[in-house]
DRENKOLTOR-848227 format. One record per residue (C-alpha): y, z, x; residue in three letters. Coordinates in steps of 0.001 Angstrom, whole numbers, padded with zeros to 6 digits, always signed. Example, Ala and Ser with C-alpha at 12.3 -4.5 7.8 and 13.67 -1.06 7.14 Angstrom:
DRENKOLTOR-848227
-004500+007800+012300ala;-001060+007140+013670ser;
end
This chain:
DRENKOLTOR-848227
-086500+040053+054072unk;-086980+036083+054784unk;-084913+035859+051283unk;-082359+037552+052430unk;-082016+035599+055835unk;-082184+032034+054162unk;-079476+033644+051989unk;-077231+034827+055061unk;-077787+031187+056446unk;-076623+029341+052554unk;-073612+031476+052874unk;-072593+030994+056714unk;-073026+027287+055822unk;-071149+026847+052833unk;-068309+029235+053901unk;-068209+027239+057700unk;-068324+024143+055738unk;-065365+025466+053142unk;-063042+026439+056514unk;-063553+022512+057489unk;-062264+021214+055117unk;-059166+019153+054615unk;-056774+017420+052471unk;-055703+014177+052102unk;-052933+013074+050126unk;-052790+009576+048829unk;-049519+007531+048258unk;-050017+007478+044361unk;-050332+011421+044662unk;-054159+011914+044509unk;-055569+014681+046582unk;-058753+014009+048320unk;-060532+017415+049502unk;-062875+015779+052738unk;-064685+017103+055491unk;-063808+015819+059164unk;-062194+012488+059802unk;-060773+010271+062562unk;-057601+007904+063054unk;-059213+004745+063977unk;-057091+002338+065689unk;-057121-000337+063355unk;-055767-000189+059670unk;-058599+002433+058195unk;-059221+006302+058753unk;-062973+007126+058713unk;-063817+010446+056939unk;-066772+012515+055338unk;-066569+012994+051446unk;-067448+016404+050004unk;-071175+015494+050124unk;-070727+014360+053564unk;-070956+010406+053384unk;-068900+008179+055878unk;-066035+006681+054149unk;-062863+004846+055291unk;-059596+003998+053753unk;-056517+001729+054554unk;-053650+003771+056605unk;-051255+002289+054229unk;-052891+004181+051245unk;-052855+007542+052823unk;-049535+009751+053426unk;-050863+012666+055511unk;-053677+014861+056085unk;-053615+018599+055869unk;-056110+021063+057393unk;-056794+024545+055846unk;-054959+025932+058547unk;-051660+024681+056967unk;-051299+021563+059604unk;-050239+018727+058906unk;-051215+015419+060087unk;-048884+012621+058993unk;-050325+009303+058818unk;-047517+007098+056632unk;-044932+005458+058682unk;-041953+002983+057823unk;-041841-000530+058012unk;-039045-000131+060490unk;-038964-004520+059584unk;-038357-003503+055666unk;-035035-002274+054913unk;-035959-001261+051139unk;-039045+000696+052947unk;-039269+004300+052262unk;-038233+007113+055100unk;-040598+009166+055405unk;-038635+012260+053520unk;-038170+009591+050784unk;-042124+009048+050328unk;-042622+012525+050434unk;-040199+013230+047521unk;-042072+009933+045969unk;-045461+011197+046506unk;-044826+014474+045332unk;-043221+013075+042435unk;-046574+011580+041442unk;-048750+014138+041983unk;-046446+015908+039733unk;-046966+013451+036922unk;-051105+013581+037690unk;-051316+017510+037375unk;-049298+017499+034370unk;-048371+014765+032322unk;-050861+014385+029707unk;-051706+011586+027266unk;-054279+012518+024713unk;-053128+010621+021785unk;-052792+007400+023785unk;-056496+007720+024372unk;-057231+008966+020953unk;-055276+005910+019416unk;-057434+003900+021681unk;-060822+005601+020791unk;-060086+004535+017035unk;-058800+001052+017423unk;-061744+000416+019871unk;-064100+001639+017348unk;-062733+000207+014293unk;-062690-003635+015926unk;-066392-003150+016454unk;-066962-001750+013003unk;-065282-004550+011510unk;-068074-006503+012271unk;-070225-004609+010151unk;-067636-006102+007457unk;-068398-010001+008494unk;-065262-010406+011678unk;-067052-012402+014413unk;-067992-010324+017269unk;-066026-012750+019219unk;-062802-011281+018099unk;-063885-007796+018825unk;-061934-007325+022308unk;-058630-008785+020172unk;-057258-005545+018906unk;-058382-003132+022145unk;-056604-005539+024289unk;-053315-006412+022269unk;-053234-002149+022345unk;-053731-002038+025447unk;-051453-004660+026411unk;-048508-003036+023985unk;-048925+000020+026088unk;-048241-001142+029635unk;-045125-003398+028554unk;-043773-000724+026579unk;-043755+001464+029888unk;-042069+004989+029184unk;-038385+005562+030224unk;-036871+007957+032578unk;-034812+009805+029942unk;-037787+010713+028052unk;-039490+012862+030884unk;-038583+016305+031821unk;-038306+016896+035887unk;-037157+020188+037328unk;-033952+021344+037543unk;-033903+020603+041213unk;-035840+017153+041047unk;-034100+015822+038589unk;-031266+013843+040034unk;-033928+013401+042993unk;-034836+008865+042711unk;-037550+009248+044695unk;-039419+012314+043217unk;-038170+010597+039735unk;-039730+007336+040621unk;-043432+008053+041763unk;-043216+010811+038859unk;-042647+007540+036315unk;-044466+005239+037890unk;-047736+007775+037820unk;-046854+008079+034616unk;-046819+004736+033286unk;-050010+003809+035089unk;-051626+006846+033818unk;-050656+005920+029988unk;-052277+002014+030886unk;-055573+003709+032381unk;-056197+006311+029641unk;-054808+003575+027081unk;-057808+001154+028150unk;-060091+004004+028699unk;-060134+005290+024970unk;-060910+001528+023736unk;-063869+001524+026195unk;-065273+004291+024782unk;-064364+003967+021116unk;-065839+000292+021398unk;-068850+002324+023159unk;-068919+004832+020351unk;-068771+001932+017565unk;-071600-000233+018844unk;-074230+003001+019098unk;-072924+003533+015565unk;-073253+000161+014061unk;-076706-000306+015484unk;-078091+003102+014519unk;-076824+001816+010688unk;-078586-001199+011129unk;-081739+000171+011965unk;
end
């Protein structure tokens, strides 16, 4: 019977704590699921994570804030000063844009390229190359990646985004800075991978 009540409690917890919830949506299209939060009134919104610690974050970062109850709370505003700044129906076609690119734009051989060159410039050692020159070829691919940044006419939008420049940009720009990220982050870990390798040959 006690079981069964601590169980009841668990549940009525978890399920009052899942109604609390909200969302916040970033400017580069990141979803953030948090708990409750306030609009100081400075530059920074304090909010609980998922585990319930007391973060902030800059205003300028954030583009709204939506409950489970479907409302909205919009937190970017123009630079009314800026004349290139973004309305905000133009952000929202930009944000969406690059959450777009996030949930579905994937680059797996970018990071696999980057898993073998990372690995191979530490292996080379094993075949006399100073370790000084290990970071050389990680780098120069990494480097190659983000100037060579990935052009609009090789992406595929919707039909009804398409000819949309704001959707189009955030969707490209969260592309090229995802092909960067996972670009460096296949190196890491191939350069990772190749050191636990060359010293468990060495033993």
């Amino acid at each position: 019977m006690n079981k069964l009540f601590y169980l009841l409690i668990v549940l009525f917890s978890f399920s009052s704590f899942a109604k609390s919830q909200n969302t916040m949506l970033l400017v580069t299209g990141k979803k953030l699921d948090i708990g409750e939060f306030k609009l100081n009134k400075g530059d920074y919104i304090s909010y609980k994570n998922q585990k319930g610690k007391l973060k902030s974050i800059a205003k300028q970062d954030v583009f709204s804030i939506n409950s489970n109850t479907g409302k909205e709370t919009l937190i970017y505003t123009p630079d009314l000063s800026d004349t290139s700044a973004f309305t905000i129906p133009q952000m929202r076609d930009y944000v969406t844009g690059a959450y777009d690119a996030r949930s579905s734009y994937k680059t797996p051989w970018l990071t696999s390229a980057g898993f073998i060159i990372g690995g191979s410039s530490v292996g080379l050692t094993a075949a006399g190359m100073s370790a000084l020159l290990i970071p050389v070829l990680p780098v120069t691919y990494s480097a190659g990646v983000g100037i060579f940044k990935m052009k609009k006419e090789k992406l595929q939008f919707p039909d009804n985004l398409k000819n949309n420049d704001y959707y189009t940009e955030g969707y490209l720009n969260r592309v090229n800075r995802k092909r960067e990220n996972h670009a460096i982050l296949g190196t890491i870990i191939g350069m990772a991978a190749g050191t636990i390798a060359v010293i468990a040959f060495a033993k």
